[in-house]
N, C-alpha and C positions, 0 to 999 in steps of 0.2 A: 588623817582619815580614821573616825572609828571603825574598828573591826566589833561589831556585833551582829547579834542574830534571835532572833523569836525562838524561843523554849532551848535546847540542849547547845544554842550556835556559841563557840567560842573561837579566838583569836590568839590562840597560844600555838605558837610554832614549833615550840620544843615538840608538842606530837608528834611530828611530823619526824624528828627521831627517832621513836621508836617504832615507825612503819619499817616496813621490810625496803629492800632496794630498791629504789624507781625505776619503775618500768620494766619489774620481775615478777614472777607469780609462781605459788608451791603446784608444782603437781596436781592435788588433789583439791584446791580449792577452787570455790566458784568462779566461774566464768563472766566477766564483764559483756553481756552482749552490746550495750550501749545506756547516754545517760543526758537528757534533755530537758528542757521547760516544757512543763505540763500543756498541753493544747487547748486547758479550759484556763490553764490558771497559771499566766508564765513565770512568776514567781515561784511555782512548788518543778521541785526537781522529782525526776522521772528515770529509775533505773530500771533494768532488764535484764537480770540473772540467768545463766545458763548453771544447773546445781544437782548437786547428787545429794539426798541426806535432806535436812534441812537448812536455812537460814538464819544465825542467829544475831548479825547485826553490818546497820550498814551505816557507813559514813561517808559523807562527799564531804571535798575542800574544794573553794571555791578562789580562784585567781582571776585577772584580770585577760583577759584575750590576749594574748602576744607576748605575755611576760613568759620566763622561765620555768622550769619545771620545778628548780629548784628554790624559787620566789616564796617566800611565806604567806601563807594563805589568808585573805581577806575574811572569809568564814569558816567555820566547821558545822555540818550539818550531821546529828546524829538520829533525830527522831521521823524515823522512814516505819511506815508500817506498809505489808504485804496490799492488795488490793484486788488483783485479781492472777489467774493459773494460766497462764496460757498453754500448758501442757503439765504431763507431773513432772515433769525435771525443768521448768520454765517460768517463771511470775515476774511480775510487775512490783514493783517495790516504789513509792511515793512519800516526799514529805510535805511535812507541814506549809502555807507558806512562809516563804524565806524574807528577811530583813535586814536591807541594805542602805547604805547611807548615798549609794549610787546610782545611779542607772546606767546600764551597757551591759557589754555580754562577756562570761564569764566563763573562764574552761571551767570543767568539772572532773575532778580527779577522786575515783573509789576507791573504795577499799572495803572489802567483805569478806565476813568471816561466817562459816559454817557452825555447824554444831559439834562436828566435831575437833571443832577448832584453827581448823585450817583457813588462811587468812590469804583473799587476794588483792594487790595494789594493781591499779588502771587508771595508768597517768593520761590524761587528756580524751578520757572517755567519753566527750561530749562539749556541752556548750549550754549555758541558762540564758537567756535572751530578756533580760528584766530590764526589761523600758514597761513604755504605758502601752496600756494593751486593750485594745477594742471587745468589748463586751456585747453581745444582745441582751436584755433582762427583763423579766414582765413577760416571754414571749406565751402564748395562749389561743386557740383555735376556739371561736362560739358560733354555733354549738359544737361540741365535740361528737355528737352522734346526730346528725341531720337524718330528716323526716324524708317521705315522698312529698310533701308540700312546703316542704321547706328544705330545699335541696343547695342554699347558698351558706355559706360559711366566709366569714372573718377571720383572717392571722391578723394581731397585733403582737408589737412589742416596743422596744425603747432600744437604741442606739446608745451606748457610754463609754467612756475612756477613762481607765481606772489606772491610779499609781501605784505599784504596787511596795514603793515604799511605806505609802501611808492611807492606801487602802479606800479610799476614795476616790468618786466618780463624778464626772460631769458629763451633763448631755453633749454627744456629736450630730450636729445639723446640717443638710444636703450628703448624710451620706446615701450611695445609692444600695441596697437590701435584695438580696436574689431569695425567692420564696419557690419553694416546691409543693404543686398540689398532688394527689392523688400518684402520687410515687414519679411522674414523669410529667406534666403538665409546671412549668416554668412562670412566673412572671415576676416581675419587679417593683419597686417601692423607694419613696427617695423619704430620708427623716425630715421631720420639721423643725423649727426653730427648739423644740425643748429634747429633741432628741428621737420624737417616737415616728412611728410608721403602722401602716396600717394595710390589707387588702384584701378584696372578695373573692370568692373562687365561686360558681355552681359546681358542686360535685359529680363527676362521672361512676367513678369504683370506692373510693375510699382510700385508705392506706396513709402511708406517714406523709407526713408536713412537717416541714421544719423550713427556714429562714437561715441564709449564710452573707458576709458580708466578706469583701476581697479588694479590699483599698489600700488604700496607702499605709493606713496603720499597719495592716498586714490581715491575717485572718482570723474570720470570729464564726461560731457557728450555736444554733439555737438548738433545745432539748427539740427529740424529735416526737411528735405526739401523734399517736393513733388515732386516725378520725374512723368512726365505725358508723357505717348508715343505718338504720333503721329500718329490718324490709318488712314491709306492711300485710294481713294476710292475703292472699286473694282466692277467687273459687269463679269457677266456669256453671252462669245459667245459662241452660239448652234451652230454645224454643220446643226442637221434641226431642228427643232422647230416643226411641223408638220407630220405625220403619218397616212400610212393608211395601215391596216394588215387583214388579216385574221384569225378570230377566232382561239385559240390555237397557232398563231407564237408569236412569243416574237420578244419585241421589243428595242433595243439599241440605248439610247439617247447618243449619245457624243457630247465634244466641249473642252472649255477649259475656266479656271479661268484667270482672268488679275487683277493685281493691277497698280495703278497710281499715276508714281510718277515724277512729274513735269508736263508735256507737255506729257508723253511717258506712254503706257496703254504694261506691263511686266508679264510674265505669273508668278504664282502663286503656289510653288511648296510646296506638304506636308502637305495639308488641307483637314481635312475630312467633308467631303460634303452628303447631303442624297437626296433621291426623294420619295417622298410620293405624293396620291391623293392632290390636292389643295383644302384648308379647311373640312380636312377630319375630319370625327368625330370618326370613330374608321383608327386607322395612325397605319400601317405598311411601313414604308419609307425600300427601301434599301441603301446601303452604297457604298461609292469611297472614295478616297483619291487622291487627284490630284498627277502626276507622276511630272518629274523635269521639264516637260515642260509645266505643270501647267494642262495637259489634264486628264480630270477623262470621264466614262463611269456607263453608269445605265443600268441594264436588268431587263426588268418587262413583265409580262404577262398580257395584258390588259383585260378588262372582261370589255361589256354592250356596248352600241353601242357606243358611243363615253366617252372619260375619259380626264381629265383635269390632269396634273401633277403638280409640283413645286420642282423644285430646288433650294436648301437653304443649307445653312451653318448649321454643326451641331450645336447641343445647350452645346459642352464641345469637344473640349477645348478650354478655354477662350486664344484668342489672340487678345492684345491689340494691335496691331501693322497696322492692318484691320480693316473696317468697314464691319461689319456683318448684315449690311439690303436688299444688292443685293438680287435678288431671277429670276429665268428666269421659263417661263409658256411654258410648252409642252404640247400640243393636240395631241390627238391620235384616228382619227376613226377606226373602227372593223365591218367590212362585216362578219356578222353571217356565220356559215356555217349549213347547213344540214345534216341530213341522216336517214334512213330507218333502226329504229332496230328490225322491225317485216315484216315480209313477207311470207302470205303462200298461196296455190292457190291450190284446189282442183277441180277433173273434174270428174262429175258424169253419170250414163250410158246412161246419154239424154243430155248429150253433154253439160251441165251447168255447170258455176265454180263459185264457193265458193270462196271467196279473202277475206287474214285477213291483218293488215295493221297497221303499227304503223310509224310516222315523228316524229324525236327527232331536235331540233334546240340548235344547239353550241354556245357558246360565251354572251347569253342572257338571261333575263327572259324573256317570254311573254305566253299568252293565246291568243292570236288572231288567229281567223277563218280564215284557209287556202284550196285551191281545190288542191286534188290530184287526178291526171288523172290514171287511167287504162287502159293498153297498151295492142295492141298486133301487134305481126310482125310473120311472117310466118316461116321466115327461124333466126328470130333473131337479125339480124345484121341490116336491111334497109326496110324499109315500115311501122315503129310503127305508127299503128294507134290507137286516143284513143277511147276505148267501151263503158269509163263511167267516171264520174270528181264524187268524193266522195266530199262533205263539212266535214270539220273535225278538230280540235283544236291540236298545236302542242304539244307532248307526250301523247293522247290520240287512244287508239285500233278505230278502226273503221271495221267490215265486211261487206261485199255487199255480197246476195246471189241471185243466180239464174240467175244470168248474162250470157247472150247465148254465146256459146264457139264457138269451133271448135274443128273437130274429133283431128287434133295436129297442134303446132305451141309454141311460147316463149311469154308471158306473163310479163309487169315489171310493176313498180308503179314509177309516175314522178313526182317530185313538179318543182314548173317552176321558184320559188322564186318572190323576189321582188326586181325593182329596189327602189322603193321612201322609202322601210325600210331596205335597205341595207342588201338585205339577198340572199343567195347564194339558187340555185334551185340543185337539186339532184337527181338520178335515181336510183333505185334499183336495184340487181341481176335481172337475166333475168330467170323465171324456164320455160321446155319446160314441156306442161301436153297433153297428149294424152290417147289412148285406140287402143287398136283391132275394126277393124270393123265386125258385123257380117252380113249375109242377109240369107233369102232363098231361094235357087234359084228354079225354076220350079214348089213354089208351086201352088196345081190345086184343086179346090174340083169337083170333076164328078162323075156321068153322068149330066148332064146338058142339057136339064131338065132331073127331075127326076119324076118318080108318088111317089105320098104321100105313106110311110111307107116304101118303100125301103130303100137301100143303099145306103148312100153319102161318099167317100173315100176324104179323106182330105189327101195330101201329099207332098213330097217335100224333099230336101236336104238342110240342113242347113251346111255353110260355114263361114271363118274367113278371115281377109288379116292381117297380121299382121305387128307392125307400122314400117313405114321402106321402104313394101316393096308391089309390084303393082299383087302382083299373090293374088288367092282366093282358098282355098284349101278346104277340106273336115276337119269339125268339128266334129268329133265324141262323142258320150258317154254325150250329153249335153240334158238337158231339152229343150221344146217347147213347147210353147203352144197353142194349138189351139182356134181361138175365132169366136163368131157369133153373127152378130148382124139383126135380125128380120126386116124385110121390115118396113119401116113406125117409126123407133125407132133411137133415136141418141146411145145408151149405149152399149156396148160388154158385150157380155158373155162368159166365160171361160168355154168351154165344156169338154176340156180333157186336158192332161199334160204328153207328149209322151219320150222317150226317141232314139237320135239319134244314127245311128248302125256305125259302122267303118269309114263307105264312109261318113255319117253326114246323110242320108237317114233317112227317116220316114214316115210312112203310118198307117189312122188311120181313120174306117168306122164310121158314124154316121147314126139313123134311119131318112131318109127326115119326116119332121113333117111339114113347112111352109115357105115360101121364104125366101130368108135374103141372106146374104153375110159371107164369111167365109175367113180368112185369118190365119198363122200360125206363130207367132209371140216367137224369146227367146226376153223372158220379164225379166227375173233374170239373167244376167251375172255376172261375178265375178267382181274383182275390175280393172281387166286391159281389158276387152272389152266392147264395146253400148252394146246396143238393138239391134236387129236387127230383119227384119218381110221379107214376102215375098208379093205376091202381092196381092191386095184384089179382091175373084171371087163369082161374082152371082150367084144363082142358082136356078131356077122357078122350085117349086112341084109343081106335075097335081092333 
């Protein structure tokens, strides 16, 4: 057998004398972690140093699998350069490829020396596996950076079985090729008669691609290449950008997505899109999906006087293929609306009304001081005039009492609104409040004069008109009362409290004592007629 080897390899055993003792090692020299056939290249041997200091050389001898330790070495490999750190006291150490007149596998026995010269032996540190060994080559990804219209890619390469005694390759055909797209999407490829293979992906994300094979030769694996997509620009047109609604309508933002590609701005079909407040801190966005014509739609209920929106790209699902920082800004003003959710109006037997009174404002928060008018119109419909302007804060009751009425007519409550805070003014139901009228007709107190201590006869017919209608009829079976008030005195006095006969008649004598005036008054009526009196008559005691 020859013993040679490529650049420094020699077959001199006597070295192998001046090592240190098999299967010993100094204290302070490096650390044998392990020592293999390279995974791209089973012919180059593969060490892994554990080291203090640095490394100043390294040599493997190379034996046959199963022979002795003390068996003289088939090769000596001296020319190992560093390759990569796997830590600072850690590295990878590789050589050239090796050159064998054999094939099979091979202990590997180290030996490393430091810089400060400390030298370690690692007998059976490993194993070279130098048979022929399955290769990928040619492997290549087109395009390497796929468009939005061109979102399919190609991996080829070429299948081969290289010797690595002598370094040549032939095609392997029906091998079967595991390919990885987009870091996790899998599929397969069988080589053809010259060796190569070939297969499409449409791209989801991007990410690495690479090609492995796991046969019988054993394991091969392709450079792993960066597929990067292309994401195209895109920009959101509004139909309107701007809005102006009324408290409670809702409002539909449409338009359409565009993406750009070349010179030419192409709708954008299949992307879900959202609209929320713009820099909202509590975000309720809703949802669209653009149709095939790239057009999507938003419906929101705006609330507060004005609201700012944003249209944006959702945050899932990732597509590389677009750029995802477009965003278009919709404004939306909101004219408040009004309304009146208390309303009452009472009318008492002296013609006075009671008004209770609540304005609730739509679409807004506010406390701000507003006047509402008190109305009244005769027939309802045409002449409201206001009685009274309340000051009042909106969703607060407010009553007025004792507001002079009228015997009947229709009564509302108005807010006029605002133009400069955008608020809508409002009117209330209209309630009609009236009564029965009463009077007395023909009353008289006589004789007039009178001498002191006789008789004064107070009388009269009391009547109603009831609402409606212009006739005055006879009020029967009702109280009256009689009043008198003393010459020289502002006050009344209630002298008696009569009761009216069928016709509304009443007649009712008094002792004359002193001058005064007398008149005959219903003072208590029920809840649907006045007051009503008759007329006031002097009367001189002698």
């Amino acid at each position: 057998m020859r013993r040679i080897t490529r650049g420094l390899v020699t077959a001199v055993a006597v070295l192998f004398s001046t090592l240190a003792v098999p299967g010993t090692a100094q204290a302070a020299g490096p650390t044998v972690q392990s020592a293999s056939s390279d995974q791209a290249d089973w012919s180059v041997i593969r060490v892994r140093l554990n080291y203090s200091g640095g490394i100043d050389k390294v040599t493997a001898s190379l034996r046959p699998v199963g022979s002795a330790e003390s068996e003289a070495p088939v090769a000596t490999v001296t020319d190992f350069t560093q390759k990569y750190w796997v830590s600072s006291w850690e590295g990878i150490w590789a050589s050239q490829p090796v050159h064998l007149d054999t094939l099979g596998d091979y202990t590997i026995d180290v030996e490393a020396t430091n810089t400060a010269g400390e030298t370690t032996v690692q007998k059976n540190a490993g194993t070279l596996h130098y048979q022929k060994q399955p290769v990928i080559t040619g492997f290549a990804v087109t395009p390497a950076e796929p468009d939005i219209e061109h979102r399919t890619v190609t991996a080829t390469g070429d299948m081969v079985v290289r010797d690595p005694s002598t370094r040549e390759t032939v095609p392997l055909p029906g091998a079967t090729v595991d390919l990885t797209f987009d870091q996790n999407d899998d599929t397969t490829a069988v080589t053809d008669d010259a060796g190569h293979f070939s297969a499409t992906h449409e791209v989801t994300a991007g990410g690495w691609t690479f090609a492995q094979y796991n046969g019988d030769l054993g394991f091969a694996t392709s450079p792993w290449i960066d597929v990067r997509p292309k994401a195209a620009p895109t920009r959101f047109v509004l139909d309107d950008s701007s809005f102006h609604v009324i408290a409670g309508d809702k409002v539909n933002v449409t338009g359409t997505l565009q993406y750009q590609y070349g010179t030419e701005w192409k709708p954008l079909a299949g992307v879900p899109l959202e609209m929320d407040y713009k820099d909202c801190t509590t975000c309720s966005p809703v949802e669209s999906t653009t149709d095939a014509n790239g057009r999507f739609s938003f419906v929101r209920s705006p609330y507060g006087s004005r609201s700012v929106y944003e249209v944006a790209f959702r945050s899932y699902p990732y597509n590389p293929f677009i750029q995802r920082t477009a965003t278009a800004q919709v404004t939306v003003a909101v004219t408040a609306r009004t309304q009146f959710t208390e309303f009452t109006a009472r009318i008492d037997k002296y013609a006075q009304l009671e008004v209770t009174g609540s304005l609730d404002l739509i679409g807004r928060d506010t406390s701000d001081q507003i006047n509402v008018d008190i109305q009244y119109s005769a027939n309802g419909t045409t002449g409201w005039a206001t009685k009274k302007t309340v000051r009042t804060s909106f969703g607060s009751q407010f009553v007025v009492e004792r507001l002079p009425g009228y015997t009947d007519g229709y009564w509302r409550l108005r807010y006029a609104g605002s133009t400069t805070k955008d608020i809508q003014g409002t009117v209330s139901k209209s309630l009609r409040k009236n009564r029965a009228l009463t009077r007395v007709k023909d009353g008289n107190a006589s004789p007039e004069p009178v001498y002191k201590g006789r008789t004064i006869t107070v009388k009269g017919v009391l009547q109603e008109r009831p609402v409606g209608t212009s006739t005055w009829k006879a009020y029967g079976g009702k109280k009256v009362q009689i009043l008198f008030r003393p010459k020289g005195q502002s006050s009344w006095y209630q002298m008696a409290t009569v009761t009216t006969g069928t016709n509304g008649s009443f007649s009712k004598g008094f002792t004359a004592r002193q001058d005064g005036t007398w008149v005959a008054v219903h003072l208590y009526p029920d809840s649907k007629h006045f007051v009503g009196s008759g007329r006031e008559d002097y009367v001189d005691v002698l």
